[in-house]
C-alpha positions in Angstrom: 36.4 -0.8 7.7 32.8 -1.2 5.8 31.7 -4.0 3.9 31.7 -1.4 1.2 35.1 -0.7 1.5 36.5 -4.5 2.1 34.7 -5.3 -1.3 35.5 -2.4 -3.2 37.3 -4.8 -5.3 35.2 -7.8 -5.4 33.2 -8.7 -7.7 29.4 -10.5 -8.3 28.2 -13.0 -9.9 26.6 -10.5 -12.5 29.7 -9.2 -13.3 28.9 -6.1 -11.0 31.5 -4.4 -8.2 30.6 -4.6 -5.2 31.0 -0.7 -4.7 28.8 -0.3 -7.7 26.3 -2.2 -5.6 26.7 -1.2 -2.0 27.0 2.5 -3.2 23.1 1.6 -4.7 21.8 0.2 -1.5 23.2 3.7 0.3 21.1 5.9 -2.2 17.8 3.9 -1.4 14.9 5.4 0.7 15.2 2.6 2.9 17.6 1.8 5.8 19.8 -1.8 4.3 22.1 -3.0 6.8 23.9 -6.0 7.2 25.9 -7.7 10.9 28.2 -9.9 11.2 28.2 -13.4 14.0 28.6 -11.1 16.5 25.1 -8.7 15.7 28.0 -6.0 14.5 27.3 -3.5 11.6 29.7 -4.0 8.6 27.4 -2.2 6.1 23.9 0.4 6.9 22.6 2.7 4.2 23.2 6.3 3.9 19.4 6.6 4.7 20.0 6.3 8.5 21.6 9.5 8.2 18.1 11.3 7.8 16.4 9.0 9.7 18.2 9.2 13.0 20.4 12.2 11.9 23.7 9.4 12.8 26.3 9.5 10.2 26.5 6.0 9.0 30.4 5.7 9.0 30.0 5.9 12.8 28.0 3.3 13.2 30.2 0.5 11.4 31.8 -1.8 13.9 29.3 -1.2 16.2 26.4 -3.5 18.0 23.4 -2.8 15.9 21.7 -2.7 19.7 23.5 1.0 19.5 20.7 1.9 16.8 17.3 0.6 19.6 16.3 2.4 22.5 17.0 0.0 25.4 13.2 -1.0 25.6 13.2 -2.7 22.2 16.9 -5.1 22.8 15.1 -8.3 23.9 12.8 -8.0 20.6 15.6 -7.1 18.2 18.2 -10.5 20.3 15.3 -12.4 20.0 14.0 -11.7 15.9 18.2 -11.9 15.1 18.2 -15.7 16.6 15.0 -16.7 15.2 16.5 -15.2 11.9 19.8 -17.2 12.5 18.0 -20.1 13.3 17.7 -22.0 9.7 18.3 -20.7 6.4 14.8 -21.4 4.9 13.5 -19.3 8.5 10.9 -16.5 7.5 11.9 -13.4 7.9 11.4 -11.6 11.3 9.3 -8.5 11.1 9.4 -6.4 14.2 8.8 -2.4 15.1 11.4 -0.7 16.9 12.2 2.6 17.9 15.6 3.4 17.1 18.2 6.1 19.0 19.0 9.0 17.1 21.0 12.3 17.6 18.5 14.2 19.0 18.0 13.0 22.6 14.0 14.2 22.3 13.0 12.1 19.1 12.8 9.0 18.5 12.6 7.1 15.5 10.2 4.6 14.6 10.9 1.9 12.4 9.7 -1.4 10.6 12.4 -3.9 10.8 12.7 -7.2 8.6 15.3 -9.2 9.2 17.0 -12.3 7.6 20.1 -14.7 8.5 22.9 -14.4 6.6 24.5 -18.1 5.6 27.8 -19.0 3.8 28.3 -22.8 3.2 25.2 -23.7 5.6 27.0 -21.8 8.9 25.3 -18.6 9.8 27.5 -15.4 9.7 24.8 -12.4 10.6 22.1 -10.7 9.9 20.6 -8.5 6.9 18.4 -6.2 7.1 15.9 -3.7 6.0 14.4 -1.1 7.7 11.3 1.3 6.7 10.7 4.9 8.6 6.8 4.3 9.4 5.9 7.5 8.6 7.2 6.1 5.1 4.6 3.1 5.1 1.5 5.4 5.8 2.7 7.6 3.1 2.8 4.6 1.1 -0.4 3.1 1.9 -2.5 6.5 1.9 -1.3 6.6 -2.1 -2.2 3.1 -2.3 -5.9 3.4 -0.9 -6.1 6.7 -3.0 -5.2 5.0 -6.1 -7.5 2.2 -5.4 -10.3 4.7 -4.5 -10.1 6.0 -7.7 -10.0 2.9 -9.7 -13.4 2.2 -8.0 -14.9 5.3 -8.9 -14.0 5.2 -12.5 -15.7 1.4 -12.1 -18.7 2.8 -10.6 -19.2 6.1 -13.1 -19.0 3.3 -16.3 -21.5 1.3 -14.5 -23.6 4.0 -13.2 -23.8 5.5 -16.8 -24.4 2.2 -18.3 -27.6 1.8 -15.7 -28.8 5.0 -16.2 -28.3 5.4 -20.3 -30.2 2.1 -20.7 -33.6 3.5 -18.9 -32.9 6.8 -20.7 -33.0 5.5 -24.7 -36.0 3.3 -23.4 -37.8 5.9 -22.4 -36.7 8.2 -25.4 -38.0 6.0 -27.6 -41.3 5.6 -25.7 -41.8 9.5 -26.1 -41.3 9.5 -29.7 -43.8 6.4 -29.6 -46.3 8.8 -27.7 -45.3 11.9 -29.6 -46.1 10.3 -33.1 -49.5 8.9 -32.0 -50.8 12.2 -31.0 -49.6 13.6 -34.3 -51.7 10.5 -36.0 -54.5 11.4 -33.6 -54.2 8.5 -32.0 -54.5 7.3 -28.3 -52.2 7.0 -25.9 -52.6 3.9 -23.9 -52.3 2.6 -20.4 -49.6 0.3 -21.3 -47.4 3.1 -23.1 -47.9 5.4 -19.6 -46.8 2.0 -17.8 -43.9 1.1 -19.8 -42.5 4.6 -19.2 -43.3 4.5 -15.1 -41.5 1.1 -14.9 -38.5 2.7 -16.6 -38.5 6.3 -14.3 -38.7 3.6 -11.6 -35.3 1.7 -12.7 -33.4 4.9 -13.0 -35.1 6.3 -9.3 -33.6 3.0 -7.9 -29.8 3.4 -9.4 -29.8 7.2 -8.0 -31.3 5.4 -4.8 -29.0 3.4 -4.9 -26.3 5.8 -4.9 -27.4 7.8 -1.9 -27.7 4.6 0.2 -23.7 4.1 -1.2 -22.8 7.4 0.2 -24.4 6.4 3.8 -23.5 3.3 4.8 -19.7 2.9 2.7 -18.2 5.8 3.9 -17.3 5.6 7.7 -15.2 8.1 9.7 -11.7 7.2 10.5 -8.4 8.6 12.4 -7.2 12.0 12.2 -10.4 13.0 10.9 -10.5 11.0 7.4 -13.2 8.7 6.1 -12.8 5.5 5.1 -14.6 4.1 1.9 -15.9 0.7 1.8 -14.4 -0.2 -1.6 -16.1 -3.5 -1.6 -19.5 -1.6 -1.6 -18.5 0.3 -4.7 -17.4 -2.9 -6.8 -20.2 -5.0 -6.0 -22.6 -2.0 -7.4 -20.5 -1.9 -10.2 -20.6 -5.5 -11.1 -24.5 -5.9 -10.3 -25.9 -6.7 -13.4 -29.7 -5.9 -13.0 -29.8 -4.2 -16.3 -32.6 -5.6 -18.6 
């Protein structure tokens, strides 16, 4: 039988069934699994169904060796003894490929794995485990999201740098405009004041361009990489009179 269906009855600490709970861990993205002294499935998610295309209930009772392609069992013996060594013991993070029903594919997975301890004697293993095509879904959204963030940054701090120069030198042509009106000269300094502020907002867009060069570097698969740092620390310059 599963752990799911020894515990239907049980109850936690919270007041929750067990079935309530283990029935959760099956819906999640996310491969949980849990093996008993002997490295033995008693409970995997529903999620290695469409990871490996293996129907979970055929896996309980069996060697969680029968989920790795014979390459990987000296990594996965060794990261489930390390994990058994000592209850505080970090988990053991570990990328395996695991077996699934088609003979042609294999499936790559992360693997973090903790000791399971009842009354300070160990008693197995649980585990999580993450399809990697998962985690570069994951991490694409994740450097999208920041990339973003530092664009808004940069467009507030580009605006900022370039509206400042702009009202300076809006007010110097109504300065220059109302003194020809009054017939009056327009001086050296005025023509100076207004080159010195053309020349801030030339240096911002200069600034930009050189951005766009040297932050941006080619990657895998064809995608570029942006040097967020790059964009922040324009953002946060503070050069602004």
């Amino acid at each position: 039988m599963s752990a799911y269906e020894n515990g239907a009855d049980a109850k936690t600490g919270a007041g929750l069934d067990w079935a309530w709970l283990l029935s959760a861990f099956d819906r999640m993205p996310d491969v949980i699994f849990v093996t008993d002294a002997d490295d033995r499935l008693c409970f995997i998610g529903g999620a290695v169904l469409a990871l490996t295309g293996i129907n979970p209930t055929d896996l309980i009772g069996k060697p969680l060796l029968t989920l790795v392609k014979h390459s990987d069992h000296g990594a996965l013996l060794d990261a489930m003894q390390n994990a058994r060594r000592a209850e505080d013991v970090q988990a053991q993070v570990l990328e395996l490929a695991w077996r699934s029903a088609d003979r042609g594919r294999a499936a790559m997975v992360e693997v973090a794995l903790r000791g399971c301890w009842l009354s300070s004697e160990s008693c197995g293993c649980v585990g999580v485990a993450r399809d990697l095509r998962l985690r570069g879904q994951y991490l694409d959204e994740r450097l999208t999201s920041e990339r973003v963030s530092a664009i808004v940054e940069l467009a507030v701090a580009t605006a900022h740098k370039i509206n400042n120069p702009l009202a300076i030198l809006s007010m110097q042509l109504g300065v220059m405009e109302h003194a020809l009106q009054a017939d009056q000269p327009i001086t050296l300094e005025m023509l100076e004041q207004m080159r010195q502020v053309i020349g801030r907002i030339s240096a911002v867009v200069k600034d930009l361009a050189a951005l766009a060069d040297t932050s941006v570097r080619k990657s895998l698969r064809g995608r570029a990489m942006v040097d967020l740092g790059a964009w922040k620390e324009l953002a946060e310059s503070d050069d602004d009179m």
